[in-house]
C-alpha positions, 0 to 999 in steps of 0.5 A: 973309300980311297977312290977319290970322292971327296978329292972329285968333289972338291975340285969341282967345287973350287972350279965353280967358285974361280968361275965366280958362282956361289958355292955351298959346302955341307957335310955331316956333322958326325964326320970330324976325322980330319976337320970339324970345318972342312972337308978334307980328302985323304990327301989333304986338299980341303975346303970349308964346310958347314956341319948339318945334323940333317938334310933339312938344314940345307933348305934352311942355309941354301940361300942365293946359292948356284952350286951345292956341295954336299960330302959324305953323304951316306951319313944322312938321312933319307931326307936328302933325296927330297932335299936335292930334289927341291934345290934342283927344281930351283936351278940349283946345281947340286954335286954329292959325293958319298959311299954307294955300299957300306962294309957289307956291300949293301946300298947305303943311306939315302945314295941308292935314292940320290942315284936315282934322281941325278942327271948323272952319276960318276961312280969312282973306284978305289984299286984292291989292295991285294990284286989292283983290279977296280975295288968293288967295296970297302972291306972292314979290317976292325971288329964292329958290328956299327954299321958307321965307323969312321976310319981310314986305312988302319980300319978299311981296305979296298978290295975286288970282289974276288978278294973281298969274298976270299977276306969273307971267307978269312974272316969266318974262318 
Protein backbone atom coordinates (compact mmCIF):
# COMPACT_ATOMS: atom_id res chain seq x y z
CA UNK A 1 0.00 0.00 0.00
CA UNK A 2 0.94 3.73 -0.80
CA UNK A 3 3.40 2.91 -3.20
CA UNK A 4 1.93 4.11 -5.88
CA UNK A 5 0.05 1.22 -7.73
CA UNK A 6 -3.05 2.02 -8.68
CA UNK A 7 -1.87 5.91 -9.51
CA UNK A 8 0.64 3.72 -12.01
CA UNK A 9 -1.89 1.92 -13.34
CA UNK A 10 -4.28 4.82 -13.91
CA UNK A 11 -1.70 6.89 -15.78
CA UNK A 12 -1.31 4.44 -17.94
CA UNK A 13 -4.67 3.63 -18.47
CA UNK A 14 -5.39 7.22 -19.64
CA UNK A 15 -2.32 7.29 -21.57
CA UNK A 16 -3.92 4.36 -24.05
CA UNK A 17 -6.99 5.96 -23.97
CA UNK A 18 -5.60 9.72 -25.37
CA UNK A 19 -3.80 7.21 -28.02
CA UNK A 20 -7.56 6.31 -29.04
CA UNK A 21 -7.43 2.65 -27.99
CA UNK A 22 -10.23 0.75 -26.04
CA UNK A 23 -9.82 0.62 -22.76
CA UNK A 24 -11.43 -1.43 -19.91
CA UNK A 25 -11.22 -0.64 -16.46
CA UNK A 26 -12.05 -3.73 -13.63
CA UNK A 27 -11.77 -3.82 -10.14
CA UNK A 28 -13.18 -6.10 -7.34
CA UNK A 29 -16.45 -5.50 -6.13
CA UNK A 30 -15.50 -5.84 -2.42
CA UNK A 31 -13.37 -2.83 -3.03
CA UNK A 32 -15.56 0.51 -2.40
CA UNK A 33 -13.41 2.47 -0.10
CA UNK A 34 -13.36 5.31 -2.08
CA UNK A 35 -16.14 4.58 -5.32
CA UNK A 36 -18.28 1.69 -5.98
CA UNK A 37 -17.37 2.96 -9.84
CA UNK A 38 -14.20 3.93 -10.10
CA UNK A 39 -10.89 3.51 -9.25
CA UNK A 40 -9.38 5.89 -7.40
CA UNK A 41 -5.84 6.33 -5.70
CA UNK A 42 -5.01 7.46 -2.54
CA UNK A 43 -4.43 10.93 -4.04
CA UNK A 44 -7.58 11.06 -5.47
CA UNK A 45 -6.94 10.76 -9.38
CA UNK A 46 -9.79 7.90 -10.47
CA UNK A 47 -11.14 6.50 -13.46
CA UNK A 48 -14.43 4.47 -14.19
CA UNK A 49 -14.57 0.94 -13.60
CA UNK A 50 -16.66 -2.15 -13.59
CA UNK A 51 -17.25 -3.75 -10.47
CA UNK A 52 -16.56 -7.91 -10.87
CA UNK A 53 -17.53 -10.58 -8.17
CA UNK A 54 -14.82 -12.80 -10.26
CA UNK A 55 -12.38 -13.13 -13.22
CA UNK A 56 -14.71 -15.01 -14.94
CA UNK A 57 -16.68 -11.60 -15.92
CA UNK A 58 -13.76 -10.16 -17.60
CA UNK A 59 -14.27 -12.73 -20.61
CA UNK A 60 -17.95 -11.99 -20.43
CA UNK A 61 -17.35 -8.02 -20.86
CA UNK A 62 -14.03 -7.77 -22.63
CA UNK A 63 -15.34 -7.36 -26.14
CA UNK A 64 -13.41 -5.42 -29.18
CA UNK A 65 -11.20 -4.20 -26.14
CA UNK A 66 -7.22 -3.09 -26.77
CA UNK A 67 -6.24 -2.76 -23.25
CA UNK A 68 -7.36 -3.90 -19.91
CA UNK A 69 -7.32 -2.60 -16.51
CA UNK A 70 -7.42 -4.46 -13.91
CA UNK A 71 -7.05 -2.88 -9.99
CA UNK A 72 -6.59 -4.52 -6.74
CA UNK A 73 -6.29 -7.56 -7.98
CA UNK A 74 -5.25 -9.47 -4.59
CA UNK A 75 -8.68 -9.39 -4.07
CA UNK A 76 -9.49 -12.02 -6.96
CA UNK A 77 -9.54 -15.55 -7.31
CA UNK A 78 -7.03 -17.64 -8.82
CA UNK A 79 -8.99 -17.62 -12.03
CA UNK A 80 -7.42 -14.45 -12.87
CA UNK A 81 -4.16 -16.28 -13.85
CA UNK A 82 -6.29 -18.20 -16.76
CA UNK A 83 -8.13 -14.89 -17.47
CA UNK A 84 -5.05 -12.94 -18.49
CA UNK A 85 -3.69 -15.68 -20.00
CA UNK A 86 -6.51 -16.25 -22.63
CA UNK A 87 -6.89 -12.22 -23.08
CA UNK A 88 -2.99 -12.07 -23.93
CA UNK A 89 -3.07 -14.70 -26.42
CA UNK A 90 -6.07 -12.69 -28.11
CA UNK A 91 -3.83 -9.58 -28.56
CA UNK A 92 -5.09 -8.06 -25.52
CA UNK A 93 -2.72 -5.74 -23.65
CA UNK A 94 -3.60 -6.58 -20.09
CA UNK A 95 -2.04 -3.84 -16.98
CA UNK A 96 -2.84 -5.23 -13.31
CA UNK A 97 -2.07 -3.43 -10.32
CA UNK A 98 -2.27 -5.46 -6.85
CA UNK A 99 -0.58 -6.27 -3.59
CA UNK A 100 2.29 -8.91 -3.84
CA UNK A 101 2.32 -9.71 0.05
CA UNK A 102 -0.57 -9.54 2.37
CA UNK A 103 -0.05 -7.94 6.19
CA UNK A 104 1.93 -11.13 6.68
CA UNK A 105 4.10 -10.78 4.11
CA UNK A 106 3.00 -13.76 2.59
CA UNK A 107 2.19 -13.84 -1.28
CA UNK A 108 -1.38 -12.89 -2.04
CA UNK A 109 -4.08 -14.09 -4.21
CA UNK A 110 -3.54 -15.06 -7.60
CA UNK A 111 -0.40 -12.12 -7.74
CA UNK A 112 2.48 -14.70 -7.47
CA UNK A 113 0.59 -16.38 -10.59
CA UNK A 114 0.23 -13.14 -12.56
CA UNK A 115 4.14 -12.51 -11.65
CA UNK A 116 4.64 -15.38 -13.34
CA UNK A 117 3.13 -15.02 -16.49
CA UNK A 118 3.45 -11.38 -17.51
CA UNK A 119 6.07 -9.93 -19.80
CA UNK A 120 7.10 -7.62 -17.40
CA UNK A 121 6.36 -6.95 -14.00
CA UNK A 122 6.90 -3.25 -12.06
CA UNK A 123 7.18 -3.75 -8.81
CA UNK A 124 6.81 -0.43 -6.73
CA UNK A 125 7.61 0.35 -3.26
CA UNK A 126 6.09 2.41 -0.48
CA UNK A 127 8.87 4.39 1.67
CA UNK A 128 8.85 3.03 5.68
CA UNK A 129 7.33 5.12 7.50
CA UNK A 130 9.72 4.99 10.33
CA UNK A 131 13.32 4.97 8.61
CA UNK A 132 12.42 5.87 4.71
CA UNK A 133 14.27 2.86 3.13
CA UNK A 134 12.05 1.00 0.34
CA UNK A 135 9.13 -0.45 2.63
CA UNK A 136 8.91 -3.93 2.06
CA UNK A 137 5.27 -5.09 3.38
CA UNK A 138 2.15 -3.45 4.60
CA UNK A 139 2.13 -3.42 8.39
CA UNK A 140 -1.18 -4.14 10.05
CA UNK A 141 -1.96 -1.04 12.86
CA UNK A 142 -5.47 -2.82 13.74
CA UNK A 143 -6.49 -6.05 15.54
CA UNK A 144 -7.78 -8.67 12.57
CA UNK A 145 -7.14 -11.80 11.99
CA UNK A 146 -9.28 -11.43 8.21
CA UNK A 147 -6.71 -11.82 5.95
CA UNK A 148 -8.66 -8.81 3.76
CA UNK A 149 -9.58 -5.62 5.52
CA UNK A 150 -9.59 -2.78 3.48
CA UNK A 151 -8.31 0.40 5.08
CA UNK A 152 -5.81 3.31 4.62
CA UNK A 153 -3.29 4.90 6.85
CA UNK A 154 -5.59 4.81 10.05
CA UNK A 155 -5.07 0.67 9.64
CA UNK A 156 -1.69 0.11 7.82
CA UNK A 157 1.79 1.44 7.53
CA UNK A 158 4.34 0.71 5.31
CA UNK A 159 7.37 -0.40 6.57
CA UNK A 160 11.15 -2.04 5.87
CA UNK A 161 11.66 -5.12 6.82
CA UNK A 162 13.93 -4.10 9.65
CA UNK A 163 11.10 -2.28 10.90
CA UNK A 164 8.40 -4.53 10.16
CA UNK A 165 10.29 -7.34 12.31
CA UNK A 166 10.97 -4.90 15.35
CA UNK A 167 6.77 -3.88 15.08
CA UNK A 168 6.66 -7.82 15.21
CA UNK A 169 8.53 -7.97 17.93
CA UNK A 170 6.07 -4.73 19.64
CA UNK A 171 3.10 -6.38 18.65
CA UNK A 172 3.79 -9.61 20.65
CA UNK A 173 5.06 -8.07 23.32
Amino acid sequence: MFSGKTEELIRRLKRAKFAKQRVEIFKPSIDVRYSEEEVVSHDQNSIMSTPIESSSAILLLANDIDVIGIDEAQFLDEGLVDVCNQLANRGIRVIIAGLDMDYRGIPFGPIPGLCAIADEVTKVHAICVKCGSLAYVSHRLVESDKRVLLGETQEYEPLCRECYQKALKEDNA
